[in-house]
N, C-alpha and C positions, 0 to 999 in steps of 0.2 A: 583606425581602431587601436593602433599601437600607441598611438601618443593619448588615445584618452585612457587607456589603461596605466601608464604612466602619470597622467593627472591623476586618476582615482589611488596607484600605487604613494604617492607622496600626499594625498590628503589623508588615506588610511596611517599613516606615519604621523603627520602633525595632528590626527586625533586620537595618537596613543592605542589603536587597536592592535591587537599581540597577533603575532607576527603578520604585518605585511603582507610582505611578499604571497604565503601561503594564502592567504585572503582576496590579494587579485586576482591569483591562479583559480580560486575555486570561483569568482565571478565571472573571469572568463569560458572556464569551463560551462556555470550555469549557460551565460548568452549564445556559445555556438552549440546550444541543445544538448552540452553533455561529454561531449569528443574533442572539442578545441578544433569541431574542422566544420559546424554548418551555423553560419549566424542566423538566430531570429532575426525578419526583417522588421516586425513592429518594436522589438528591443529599442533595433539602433536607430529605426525610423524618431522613435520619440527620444530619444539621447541620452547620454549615464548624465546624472547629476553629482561629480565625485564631490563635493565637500556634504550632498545629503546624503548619500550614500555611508560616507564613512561616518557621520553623526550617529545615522539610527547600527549602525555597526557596530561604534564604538561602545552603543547605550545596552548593546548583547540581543538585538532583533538578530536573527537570522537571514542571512542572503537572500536564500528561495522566498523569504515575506517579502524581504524588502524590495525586490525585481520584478516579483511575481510570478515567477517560474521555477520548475523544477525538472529535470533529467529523470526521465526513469525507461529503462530498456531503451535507449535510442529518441523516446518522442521526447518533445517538451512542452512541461505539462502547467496548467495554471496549478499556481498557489496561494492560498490567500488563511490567514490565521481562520482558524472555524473547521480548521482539516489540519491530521498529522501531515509533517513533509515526507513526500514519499523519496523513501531509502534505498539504497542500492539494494541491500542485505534480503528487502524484499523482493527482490530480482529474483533470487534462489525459487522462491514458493510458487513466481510468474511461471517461469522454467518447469517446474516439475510440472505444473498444470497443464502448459501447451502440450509435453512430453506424450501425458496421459491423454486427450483428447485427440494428440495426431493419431496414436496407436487405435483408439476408440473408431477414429475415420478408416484407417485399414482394416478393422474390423467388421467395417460395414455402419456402422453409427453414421450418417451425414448431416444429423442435425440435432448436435447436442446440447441440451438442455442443463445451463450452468445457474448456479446459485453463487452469489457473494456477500457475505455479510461484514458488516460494520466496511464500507465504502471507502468514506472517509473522500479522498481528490478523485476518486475512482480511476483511480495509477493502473489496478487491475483487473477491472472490468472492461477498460478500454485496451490495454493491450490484449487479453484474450478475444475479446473483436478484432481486434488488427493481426492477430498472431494466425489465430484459427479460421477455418472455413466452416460456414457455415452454422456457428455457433447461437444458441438464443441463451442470451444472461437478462438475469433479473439480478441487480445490486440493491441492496439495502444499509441505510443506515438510519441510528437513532436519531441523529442530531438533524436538523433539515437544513440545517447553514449547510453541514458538508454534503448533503444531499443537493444544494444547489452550485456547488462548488466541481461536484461530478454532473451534473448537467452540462456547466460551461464545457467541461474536458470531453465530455460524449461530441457536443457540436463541435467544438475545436477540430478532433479528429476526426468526424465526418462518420460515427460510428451509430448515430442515433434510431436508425433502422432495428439496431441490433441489439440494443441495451434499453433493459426496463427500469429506472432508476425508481424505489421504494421509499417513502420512511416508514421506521416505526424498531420496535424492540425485537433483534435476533430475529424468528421465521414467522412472525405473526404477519409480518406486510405478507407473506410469501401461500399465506393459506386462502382458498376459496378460489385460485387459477389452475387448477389442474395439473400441480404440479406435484402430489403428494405420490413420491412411489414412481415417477417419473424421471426423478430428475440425475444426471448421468455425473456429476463432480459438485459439489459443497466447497468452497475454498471459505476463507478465513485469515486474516490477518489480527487479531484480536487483541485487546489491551493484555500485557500478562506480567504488569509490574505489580507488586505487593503494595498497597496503600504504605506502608510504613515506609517505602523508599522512593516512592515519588517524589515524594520532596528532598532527597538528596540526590535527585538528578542533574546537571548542567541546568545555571538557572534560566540559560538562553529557552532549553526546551521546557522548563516550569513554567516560566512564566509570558511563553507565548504559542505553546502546544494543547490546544483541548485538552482538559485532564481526564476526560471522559474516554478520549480513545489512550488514555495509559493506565489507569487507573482498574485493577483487576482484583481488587475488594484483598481480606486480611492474608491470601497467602499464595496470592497470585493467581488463582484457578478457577475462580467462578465463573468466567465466559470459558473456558475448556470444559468444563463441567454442563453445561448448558449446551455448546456445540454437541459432546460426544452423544448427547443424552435427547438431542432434537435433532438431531442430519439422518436419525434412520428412518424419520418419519417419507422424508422425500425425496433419498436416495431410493434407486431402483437395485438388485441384486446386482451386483460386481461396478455398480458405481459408487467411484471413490471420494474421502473426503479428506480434506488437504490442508492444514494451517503451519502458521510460523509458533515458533515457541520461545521463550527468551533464554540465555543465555543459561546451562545448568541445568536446565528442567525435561530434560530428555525421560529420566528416566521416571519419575514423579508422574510424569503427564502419560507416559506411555503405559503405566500399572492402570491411569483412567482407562485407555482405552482395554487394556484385558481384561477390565472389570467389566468391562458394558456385555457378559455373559456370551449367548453365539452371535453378538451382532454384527462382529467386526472379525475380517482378517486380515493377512496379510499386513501386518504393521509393518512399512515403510521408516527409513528413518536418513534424512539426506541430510547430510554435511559442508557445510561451505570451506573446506579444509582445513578448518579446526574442531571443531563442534559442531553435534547435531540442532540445525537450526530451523526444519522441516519434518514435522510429522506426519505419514499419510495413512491411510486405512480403508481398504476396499467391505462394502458392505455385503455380508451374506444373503 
């Protein structure tokens, strides 16, 4: 492993990719799942190809596309363009989520009924099956690439008992099962970039991230707006709802949820220790 890291380290060099070094580090990190200590065996079963490797690298595809995997809380996860890469940062909102469902099973809950919308690899749909006991999620997403892209990740992880995988727009897949008024957490990762600066993002992630899952229409808040304004149809009393929010928008997104009149309390606001980067809010 050493020496083919060392090949891929000197062909990322002779193809001009900016820094090296730092780029075989994160390759390797991708292959052993994340930690630099469990190797995928289909990885290395099928072999790095370091001079393709550093080609589609140098040309600014992403690692996680170009391996087909991605790290998120420990598993590793397929990845494949048609779905955002799932990001640490969204670890934070995993977390708060198990937090709230462990507490929910002490409280006698033993078979909570979770929603997820906009999917995406379903990074989070499958770890809250892996995390929790007893859990029933139904995930949805618009796009049906990344609806088949979280199917692969459901079987992967052996999780497919547990996960109802949807398409369709926000909670429309989600109506006529019985879940209206039932249902015990809403989570949410949602696009919440401003159309006007999509396009000055890294063009790595322009031009090879769905712009469907960044793209959050003229001032960032239409799926906030949409979430705050649909989760109480199928939240139960004191079931909470839980998304990420981008960088700055704490308190913008948080006057949404004081507005939604007595719907909401308890506004939550978690921090990855810089900024609030998790909103949550328990339904009255």
């Amino acid at each position: 492993m050493i020496d083919k890291l060392t090949e891929i380290y000197e062909e990322f060099k002779k193809q001009g990719v900016a820094d090296p070094l730092r780029e075989t580090l994160r390759l390797a990190d991708l292959v052993s799942g994340g930690a630099l200590r469990r190797a995928d065996p289909s990885l290395l079963a099928r072999g790095l190809d370091p001079a393709g490797i550093a080609r589609e690298r140098a040309s600014g595809k992403p690692l996680e596309y170009i391996l087909g995997v991605a790290p998120f809380l420990g598993e590793l996860l397929e990845c494949r363009e048609g779905a955002l890469i799932p990001r640490e940062e969204t670890e934070l909102l995993t977390l708060t989520c198990i937090d709230f469902i462990e507490r929910e099973r002490e409280a006698g809950v033993t078979r909570p009924k979770i929603i997820e919308l906009g999917t995406g690899s379903g990074n989070i749909a499958v770890l809250l099956a892996l995390k929790t006991e007893g859990a029933e999620i139904y995930a949805s997403d618009i796009s049906e690439e990344a609806v088949g892209i979280a199917l692969s990740n459901v079987e992967r992880c052996g999780v497919a008992g547990r996960v109802t995988l949807l398409s369709g727009d926000m909670f429309e897949p989600m109506r006529g099962k019985g879940l209206e008024g039932a249902v015990d957490l809403v989570v949410c990762n949602p696009p919440y970039i401003p159309s006007t600066s999509v396009d000055r993002l890294d063009p790595q992630i322009v031009e090879h991230e769905p712009r469907v899952a960044l793209d959050a229409g003229a001032y960032g808040l239409d799926i906030f707006q949409r979430l705050i304004k649909g989760a109480p149809e199928f939240l139960r009393p004191g079931g909470m709802l839980a998304f990420e929010i981008g960088a700055g928008q704490e308190k913008l997104v948080s006057r949404l949820l004081s507005k939604a009149g007595d719907t909401y309390q308890s506004i939550g606001r978690i921090d990855d220790g810089a900024e609030v980067r998790v909103l949550t809010a328990i339904r009255i």
